[in-house]
C-alpha positions in Angstrom: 7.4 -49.1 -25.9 7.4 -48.6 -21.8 4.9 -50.2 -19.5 3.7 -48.2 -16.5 6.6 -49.5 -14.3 8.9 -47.7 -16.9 10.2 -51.0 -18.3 10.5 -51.7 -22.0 8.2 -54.3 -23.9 8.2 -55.5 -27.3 6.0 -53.6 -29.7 4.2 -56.9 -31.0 1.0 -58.5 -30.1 1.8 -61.2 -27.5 -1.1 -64.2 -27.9 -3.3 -63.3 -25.0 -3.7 -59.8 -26.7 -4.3 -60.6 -29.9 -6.8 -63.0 -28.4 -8.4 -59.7 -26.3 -8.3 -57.7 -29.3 -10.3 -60.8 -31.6 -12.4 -61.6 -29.1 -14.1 -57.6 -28.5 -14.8 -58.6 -32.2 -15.5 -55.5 -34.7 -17.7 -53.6 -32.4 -15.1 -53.6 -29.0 -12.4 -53.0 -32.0 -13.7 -49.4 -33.1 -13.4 -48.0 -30.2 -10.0 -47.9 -29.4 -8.4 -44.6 -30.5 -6.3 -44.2 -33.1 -3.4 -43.2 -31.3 -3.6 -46.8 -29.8 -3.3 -48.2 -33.1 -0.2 -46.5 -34.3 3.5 -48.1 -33.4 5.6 -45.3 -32.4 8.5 -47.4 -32.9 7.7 -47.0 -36.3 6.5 -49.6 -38.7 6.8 -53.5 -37.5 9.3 -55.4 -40.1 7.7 -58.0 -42.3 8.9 -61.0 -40.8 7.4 -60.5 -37.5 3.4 -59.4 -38.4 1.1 -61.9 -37.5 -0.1 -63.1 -41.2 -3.6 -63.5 -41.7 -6.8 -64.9 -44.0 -9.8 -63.7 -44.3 -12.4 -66.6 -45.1 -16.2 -64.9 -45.7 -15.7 -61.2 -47.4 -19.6 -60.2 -47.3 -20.5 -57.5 -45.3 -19.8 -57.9 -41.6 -17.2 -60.5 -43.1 -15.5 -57.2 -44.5 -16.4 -55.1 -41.6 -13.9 -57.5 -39.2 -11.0 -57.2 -41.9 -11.5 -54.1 -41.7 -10.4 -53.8 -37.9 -7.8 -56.5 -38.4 -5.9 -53.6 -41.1 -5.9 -51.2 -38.3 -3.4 -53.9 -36.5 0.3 -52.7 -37.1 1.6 -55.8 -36.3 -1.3 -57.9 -38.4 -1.2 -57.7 -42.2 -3.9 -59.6 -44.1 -2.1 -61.3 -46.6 -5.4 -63.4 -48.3 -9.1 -63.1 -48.5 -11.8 -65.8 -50.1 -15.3 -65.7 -50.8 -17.5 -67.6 -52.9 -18.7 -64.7 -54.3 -16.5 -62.3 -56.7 -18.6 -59.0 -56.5 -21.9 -58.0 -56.4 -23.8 -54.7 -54.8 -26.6 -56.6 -53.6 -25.7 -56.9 -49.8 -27.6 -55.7 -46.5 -26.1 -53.4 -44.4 -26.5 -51.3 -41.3 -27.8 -47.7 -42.6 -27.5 -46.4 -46.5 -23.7 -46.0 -47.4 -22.8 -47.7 -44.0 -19.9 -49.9 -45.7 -19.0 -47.9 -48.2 -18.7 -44.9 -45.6 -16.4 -47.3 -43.5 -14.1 -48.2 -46.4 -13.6 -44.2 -46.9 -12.9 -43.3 -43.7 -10.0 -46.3 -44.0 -8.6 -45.3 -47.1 -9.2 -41.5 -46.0 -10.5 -41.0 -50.0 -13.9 -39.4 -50.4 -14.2 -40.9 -53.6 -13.4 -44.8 -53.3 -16.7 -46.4 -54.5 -18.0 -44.2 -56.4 -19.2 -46.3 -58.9 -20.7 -48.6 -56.6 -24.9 -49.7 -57.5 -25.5 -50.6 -53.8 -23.5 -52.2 -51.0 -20.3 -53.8 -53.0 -18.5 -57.1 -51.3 -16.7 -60.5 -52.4 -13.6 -61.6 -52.8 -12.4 -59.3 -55.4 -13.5 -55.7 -53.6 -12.0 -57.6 -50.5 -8.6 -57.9 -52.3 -8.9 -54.4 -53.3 -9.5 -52.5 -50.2 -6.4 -54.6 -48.5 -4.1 -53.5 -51.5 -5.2 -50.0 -51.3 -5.2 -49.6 -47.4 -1.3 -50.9 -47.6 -0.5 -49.5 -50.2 -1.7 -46.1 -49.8 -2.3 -45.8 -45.9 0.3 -48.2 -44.1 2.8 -47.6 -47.2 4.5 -50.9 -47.1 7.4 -51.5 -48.7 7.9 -53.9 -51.2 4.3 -54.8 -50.7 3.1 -58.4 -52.3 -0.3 -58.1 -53.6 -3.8 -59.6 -51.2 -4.1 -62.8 -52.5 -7.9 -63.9 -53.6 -9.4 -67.1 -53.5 -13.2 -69.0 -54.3 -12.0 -72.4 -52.3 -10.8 -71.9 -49.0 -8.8 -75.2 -49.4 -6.7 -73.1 -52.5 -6.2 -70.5 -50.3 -5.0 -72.6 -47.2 -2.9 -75.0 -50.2 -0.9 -72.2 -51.5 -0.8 -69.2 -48.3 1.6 -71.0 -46.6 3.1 -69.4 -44.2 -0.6 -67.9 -42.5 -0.1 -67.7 -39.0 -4.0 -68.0 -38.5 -7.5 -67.7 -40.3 -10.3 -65.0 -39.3 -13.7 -67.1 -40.7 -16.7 -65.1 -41.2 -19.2 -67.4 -43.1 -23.2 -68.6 -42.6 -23.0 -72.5 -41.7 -26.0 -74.9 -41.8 -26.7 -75.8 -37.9 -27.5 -79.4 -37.3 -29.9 -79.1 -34.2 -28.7 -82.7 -32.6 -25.1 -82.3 -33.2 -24.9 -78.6 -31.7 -26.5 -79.7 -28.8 -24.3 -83.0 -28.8 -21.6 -81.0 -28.6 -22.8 -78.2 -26.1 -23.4 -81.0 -23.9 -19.9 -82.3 -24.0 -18.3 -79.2 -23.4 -20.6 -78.9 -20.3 -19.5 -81.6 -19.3 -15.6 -80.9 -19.4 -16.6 -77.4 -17.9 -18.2 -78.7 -14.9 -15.3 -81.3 -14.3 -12.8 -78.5 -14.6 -14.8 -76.1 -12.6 -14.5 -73.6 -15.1 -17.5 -72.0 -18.0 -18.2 -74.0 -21.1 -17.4 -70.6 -22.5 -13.6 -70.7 -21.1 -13.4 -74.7 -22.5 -14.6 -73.8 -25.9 -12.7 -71.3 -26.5 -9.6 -73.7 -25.1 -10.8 -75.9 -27.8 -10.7 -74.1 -30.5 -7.3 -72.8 -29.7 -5.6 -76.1 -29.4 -6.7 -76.9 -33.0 -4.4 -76.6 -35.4 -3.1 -73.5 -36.9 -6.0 -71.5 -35.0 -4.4 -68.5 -33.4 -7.2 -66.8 -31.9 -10.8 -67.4 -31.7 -13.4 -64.2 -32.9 -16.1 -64.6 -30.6 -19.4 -61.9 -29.8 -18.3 -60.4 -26.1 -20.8 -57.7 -25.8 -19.6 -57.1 -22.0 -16.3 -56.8 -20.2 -17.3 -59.3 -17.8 -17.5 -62.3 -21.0 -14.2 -60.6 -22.2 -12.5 -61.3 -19.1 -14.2 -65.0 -18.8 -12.8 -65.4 -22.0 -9.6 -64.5 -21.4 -8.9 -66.8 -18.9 -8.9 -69.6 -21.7 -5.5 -69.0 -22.4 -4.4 -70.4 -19.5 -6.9 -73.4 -19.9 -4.9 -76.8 -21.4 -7.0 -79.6 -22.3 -6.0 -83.4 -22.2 -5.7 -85.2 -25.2 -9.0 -87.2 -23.6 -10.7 -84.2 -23.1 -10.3 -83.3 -26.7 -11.0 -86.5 -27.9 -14.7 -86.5 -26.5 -15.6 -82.7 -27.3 -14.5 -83.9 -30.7 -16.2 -86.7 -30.4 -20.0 -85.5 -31.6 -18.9 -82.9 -33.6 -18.9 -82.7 -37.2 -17.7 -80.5 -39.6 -20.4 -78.1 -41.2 -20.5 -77.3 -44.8 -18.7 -73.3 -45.9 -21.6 -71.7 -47.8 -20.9 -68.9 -49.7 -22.8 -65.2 -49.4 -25.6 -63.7 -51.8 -27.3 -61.9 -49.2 -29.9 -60.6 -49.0 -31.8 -64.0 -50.6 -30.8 -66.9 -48.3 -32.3 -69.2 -51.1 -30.6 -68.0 -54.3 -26.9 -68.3 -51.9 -27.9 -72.3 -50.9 -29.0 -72.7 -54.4 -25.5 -71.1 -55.9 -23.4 -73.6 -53.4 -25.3 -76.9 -54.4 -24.9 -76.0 -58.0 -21.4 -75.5 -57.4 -20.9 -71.4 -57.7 -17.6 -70.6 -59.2 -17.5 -67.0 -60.7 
């Protein structure tokens, strides 16, 4: 493709724009056109699409891959959730998801057998096969991969180029505020937004392509942004890393926070 000063640029998603693309999230995400989703160099070979997980397949879990498939140069190649399947999820309006996943697919009748709002791993898995399959038409296409332990999925999906998480966590008051306090800290001896540092931070982890955070204005899009050119020391990291500690992955029975605590502790396989 051209840029504006007739010059040509590569098709793919350079790092700061997949960044500005993740970090609109799925609301900023819908509203691009479709013509600005389509490659008119035609489709992008396999080896150079930006491979992707999807960890947490409820509702708005599905609702981000979702925008993700619209990505030419993305493929989701892996989804987990706790949960396999069940139509017991909230959602946004009746037939909200299951209107989205038809308007993907373009078929009227996918779902149709659905009781109620239908997510989890397996209906995950199924909507990425049938969007490629039937709506990108890739060739030689290598079925989604589905997983119940984000630790098999990370194991045997070698070759990921990054992870889109989209689970509940259990919030330790102290610790978050620990934390928030460190990055404050760093921000204000950088002279830049605790924002812009924690979103540098996540991005130096490793194997993290690209934070999803909730920009709900241009003006946090573009403070965001500027994180890409933000490189922490290794003593910076050290104390933002310092108070933190890693939360527990529960998995998804919405729309009873209970039975979906009680399902984890008892060790929820099916």
């Amino acid at each position: 493709m051209k840029t504006a000063n007739g010059k040509h640029k590569s098709p793919l998603l350079t790092r700061r724009e997949f960044l500005e693309g993740s970090a609109a999230s799925a609301a900023a995400l819908t509203l691009l056109p479709g013509s600005a989703l389509a490659d008119p160099a035609g489709p992008t070979p396999p080896g150079d699409r930006i491979k992707l997980a999807c960890i947490g397949v409820g509702a708005q879990g599905t609702r981000v891959m979702m925008d993700f498939l619209k990505f030419p140069d993305v493929q989701v190649v892996a989804v987990c959730d706790v949960n396999r399947e069940s139509s017991d999820y909230s959602e946004w309006g009746p037939g909200e998801i299951v209107g989205k996943e038809r308007k993907l697919l373009n078929d009227p009748g996918w779902g149709a057998d659905w009781k109620g709002p239908t997510c989890g791993r397996q209906p995950a898995a199924r909507l990425v096969d049938a969007y490629y399959r039937n709506v990108r038409n890739l060739p030689n296409y290598r079925t989604c991969g589905s997983y119940n332990d984000f630790r098999e999925l990370i194991a045997k999906e070698s070759d990921l180029d990054g992870v889109v998480v989209c689970v509940l966590v259990r919030h330790e008051q102290q610790i978050s505020l620990d934390v928030l306090d460190a990055v404050q800290k760093v921000a204000r001896e950088r002279g830049a937004t605790p924002a812009q540092i924690a979103c540098a931070w996540i991005m130096q982890a490793p194997g993290v392509t690209a934070p999803i955070v909730g920009a709900t204005k241009t003006a946090h899009l573009k403070d965001i942004i500027k994180s890409v050119d933000i490189k922490l020391s290794a003593e910076e990291v050290a104390a933002l890393e310092k108070p933190y500690r890693p939360h527990p992955i529960l998995g998804h029975d919405q729309p009873v926070p209970a039975r979906m605590v009680a399902g984890h502790e008892k060790g929820k396989t099916n």
